[in-house]
N, C-alpha and C positions, 0 to 999 in steps of 0.2 A: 504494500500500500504506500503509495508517495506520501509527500508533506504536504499539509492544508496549507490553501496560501496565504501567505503570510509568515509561516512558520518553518523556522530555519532547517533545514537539511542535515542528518548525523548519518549520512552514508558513510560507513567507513572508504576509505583505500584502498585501490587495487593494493592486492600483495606483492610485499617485496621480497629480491631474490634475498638470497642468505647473506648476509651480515659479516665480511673478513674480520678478523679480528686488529686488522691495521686501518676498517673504513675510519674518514676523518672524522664521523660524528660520533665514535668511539673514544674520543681522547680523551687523558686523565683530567681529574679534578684535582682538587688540593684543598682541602678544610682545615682550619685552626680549630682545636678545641675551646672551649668557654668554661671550662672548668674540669674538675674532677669528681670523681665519687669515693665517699668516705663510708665504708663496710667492715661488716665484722669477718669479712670473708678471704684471707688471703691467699687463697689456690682456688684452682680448678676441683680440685674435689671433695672442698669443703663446699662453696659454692650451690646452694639449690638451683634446680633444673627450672622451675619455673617461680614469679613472682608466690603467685598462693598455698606455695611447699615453704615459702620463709618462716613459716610463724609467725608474721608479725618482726621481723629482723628489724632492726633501726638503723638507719644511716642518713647520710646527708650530703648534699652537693656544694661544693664550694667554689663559686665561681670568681674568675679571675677580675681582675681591680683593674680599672682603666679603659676600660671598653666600650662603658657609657652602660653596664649594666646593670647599676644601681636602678636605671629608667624601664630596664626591660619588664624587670620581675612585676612592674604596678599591675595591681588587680590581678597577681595570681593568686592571692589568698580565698579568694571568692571559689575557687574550684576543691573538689576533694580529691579527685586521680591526675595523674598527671605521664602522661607518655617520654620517656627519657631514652634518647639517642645516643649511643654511646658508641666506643670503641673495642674490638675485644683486643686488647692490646698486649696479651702475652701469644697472640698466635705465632707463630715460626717465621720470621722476613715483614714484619708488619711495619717497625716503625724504619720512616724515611724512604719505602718503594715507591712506585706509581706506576705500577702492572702486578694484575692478579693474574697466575695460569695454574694452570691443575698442576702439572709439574712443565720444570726447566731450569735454569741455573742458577749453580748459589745465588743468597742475595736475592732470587725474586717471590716474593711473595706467594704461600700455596694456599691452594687449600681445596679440597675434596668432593669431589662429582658426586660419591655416592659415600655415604655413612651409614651406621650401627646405631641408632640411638637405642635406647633404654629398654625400651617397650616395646622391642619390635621383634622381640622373642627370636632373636640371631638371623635377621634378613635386615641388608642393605637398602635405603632406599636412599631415592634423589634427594641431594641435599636441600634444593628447592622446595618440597615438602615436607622438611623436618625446620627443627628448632636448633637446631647444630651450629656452635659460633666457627663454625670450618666451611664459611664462605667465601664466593669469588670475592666478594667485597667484605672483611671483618665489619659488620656494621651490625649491632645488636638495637633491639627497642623490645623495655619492658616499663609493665603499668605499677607506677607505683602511688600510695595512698600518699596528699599530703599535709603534715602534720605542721609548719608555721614557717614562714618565711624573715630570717632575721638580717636582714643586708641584704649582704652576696652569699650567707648560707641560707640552704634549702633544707630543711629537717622530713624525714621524710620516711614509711615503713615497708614492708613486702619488699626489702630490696633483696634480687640474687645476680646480682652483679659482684664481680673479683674489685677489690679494695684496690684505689687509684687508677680505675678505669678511666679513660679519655669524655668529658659527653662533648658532645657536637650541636646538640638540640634540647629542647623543653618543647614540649605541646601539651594543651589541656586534654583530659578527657572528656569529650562530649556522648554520652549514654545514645541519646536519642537516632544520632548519625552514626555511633558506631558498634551498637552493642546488637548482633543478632544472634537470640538464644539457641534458634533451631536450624543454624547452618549443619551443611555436609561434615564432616570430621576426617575425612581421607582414610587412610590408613588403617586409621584409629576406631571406622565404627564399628567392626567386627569385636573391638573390645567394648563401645557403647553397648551394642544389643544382648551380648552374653549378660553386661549388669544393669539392662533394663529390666525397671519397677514401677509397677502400679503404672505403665505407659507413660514414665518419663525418665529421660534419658538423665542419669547424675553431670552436673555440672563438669566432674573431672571423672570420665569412660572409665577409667581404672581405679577402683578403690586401692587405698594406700594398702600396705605391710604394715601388721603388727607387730612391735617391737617389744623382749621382754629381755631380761640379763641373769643371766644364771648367778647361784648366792657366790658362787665363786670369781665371776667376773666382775660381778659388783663390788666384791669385796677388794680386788685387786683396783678397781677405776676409784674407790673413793680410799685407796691411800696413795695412787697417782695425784689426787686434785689435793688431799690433806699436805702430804710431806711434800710436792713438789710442785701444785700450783699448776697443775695438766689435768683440763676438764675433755675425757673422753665421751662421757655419756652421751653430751649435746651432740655432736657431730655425728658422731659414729650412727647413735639411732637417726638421724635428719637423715645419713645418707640412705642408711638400709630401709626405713619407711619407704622410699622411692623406688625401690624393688632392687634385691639382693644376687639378680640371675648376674652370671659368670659375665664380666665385660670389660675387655682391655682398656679401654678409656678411663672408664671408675676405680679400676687396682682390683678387682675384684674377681678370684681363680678358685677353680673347686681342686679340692685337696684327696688324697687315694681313699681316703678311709668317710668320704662321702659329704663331708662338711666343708663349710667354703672358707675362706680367707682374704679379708679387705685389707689392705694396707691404709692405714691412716697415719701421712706423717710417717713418723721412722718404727713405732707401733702396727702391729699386728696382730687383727682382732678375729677370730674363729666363732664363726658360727653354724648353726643349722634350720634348715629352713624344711616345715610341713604345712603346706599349702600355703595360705598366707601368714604365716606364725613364725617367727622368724626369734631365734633364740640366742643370744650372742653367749656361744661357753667358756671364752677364756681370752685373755691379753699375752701378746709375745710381744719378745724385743725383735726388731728389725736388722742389728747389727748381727755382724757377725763373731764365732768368738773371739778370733783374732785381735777385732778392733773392742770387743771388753778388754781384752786382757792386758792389750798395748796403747791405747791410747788417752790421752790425756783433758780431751773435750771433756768441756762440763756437761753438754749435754749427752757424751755415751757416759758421762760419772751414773747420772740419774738411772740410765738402763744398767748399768753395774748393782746399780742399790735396788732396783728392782727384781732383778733375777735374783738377786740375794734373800731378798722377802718372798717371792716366788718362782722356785728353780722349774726353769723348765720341762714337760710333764708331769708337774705337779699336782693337777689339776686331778680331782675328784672323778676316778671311773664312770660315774654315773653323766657327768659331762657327754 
């Protein structure tokens, strides 16, 4: 059907041929960031996968002095989400490139056609359709809540962004224009309709992992936080609520005798998992004993003074 007249024409384009990767309207860009992000998250796999898996994390943006953005923030207080642009900035060749390619020579910047995420129960898919900071372009955007604006810092919660990330942008959250409850899910809706209820699909397709800590592992992780000031619980359980299945990315390998094993940190946390019940049975050191026995770091002292308080299968049979 044409356009009634008067009224503009949105025919698309004939198609174009394919795209070289040297046509001119390809060329780089170059952004400054406006600030940084301040989290309680310093690695990749302490880090939640999504905003709504934070807990309620706290963090804040600090944005740089002299930019005239004292004027920007006016009338962000008025909002309660706020969309934040960042940088994933520990990817491999990121800072100072300007060429992204799957692979090519040192020095240029990678990153990956197809990925592993979490949930995809050991099948690769296009990185285009996942959440994966292993883009042609490192450019990340997460919804975070926000909580008071004092300057040029931005207080703010739900954050899962790595500590000193790059941001590039701020956008408000608008619900009305952007919020649709009952889109497609890709991938993911074979895991929607297995935990469809009562004919409504759960916000998040996949219910979390139960997390519980055997008397033995507990007992070992609260005299890690008492005598040395190393809170394993939080982490450890944030990450396996997220799902505990074997995945190079997360450190995360199954062990001969059927239980898995997360590296956290220089720490090594054994658990097992029945269906979604996921049981954490013990804390190992990550060194080796060579480096107990030889070295001088204060922090292999503390895994010295640990294996000392608990020797290596030590751990209660019933573990």
């Amino acid at each position: 059907m044409g356009a009634t007249l008067g009224e503009p024409s949105f025919a698309p384009k004939p198609p174009s041929p394919l795209l070289p990767p040297d046509d001119p309207r390809l060329q780089p860009f170059s952004f400054t960031p406006i600030g940084i992000l301040r989290t309680p998250f310093p690695d990749r796999v302490s880090t939640p996968r999504q905003p709504h898996a934070s807990e309620g994390a706290e963090g804040r943006i600090e944005l740089a002095s002299g930019l005239g953005l004292e004027h920007a923030v006016s009338d962000l207080e008025g909002w309660e989400y706020l969309w934040v642009v960042f940088c994933f900035h520990l990817n491999a060749g990121v800072r100072g490139q300007s060429s992204a390619r799957p692979s090519g020579a040192p020095g240029v910047y990678h990153w990956r056609p197809k990925v592993l995420p979490p949930r995809s129960t050991g099948k690769r898919r296009g990185v285009l359709a996942t959440r994966s900071p292993h883009r042609p372009n490192p450019i990340g955007l997460s919804l975070v809540r926000l909580v008071s604006v004092e300057g040029l810092v931005i207080h703010v919660r739900d954050v899962d962004m790595i500590d000193e990330s790059p941001v590039l942008d701020i956008k408000p959250y608008i619900p009305y224009a952007e919020a649709r409850p009952g889109a497609r899910t890709g991938w993911l809706e074979p895991l929607a309709a297995e935990n469809e209820s009562a004919g409504e699909i759960p916000a998040d397709p996949e219910p979390g992992f139960s997390v519980t800590w055997s008397p033995y592992a507990a007992e070992q992780a609260a005299y890690l936080k008492d005598e040395h000031g190393i809170d394993l619980v939080a982490p450890v359980t944030r990450t396996l609520r997220l799902g505990p299945q074997p995945h190079p990315y997360r450190r995360i390998r199954a062990l001969p005798d059927g239980t898995l094993r997360l590296a956290h940190k220089d720490f090594r946390i054994r658990f097992r998992v029945e269906r979604r019940d996921v049981t954490v049975l013990s804390i190992g050191t990550g060194y080796r004993e060579r480096d107990l026995a030889l070295s001088d770091d204060p922090a292999v002292a503390v895994h010295r003074a640990f294996n000392a308080r608990f020797p290596p299968g030590g751990e209660p049979a019933a573990c």
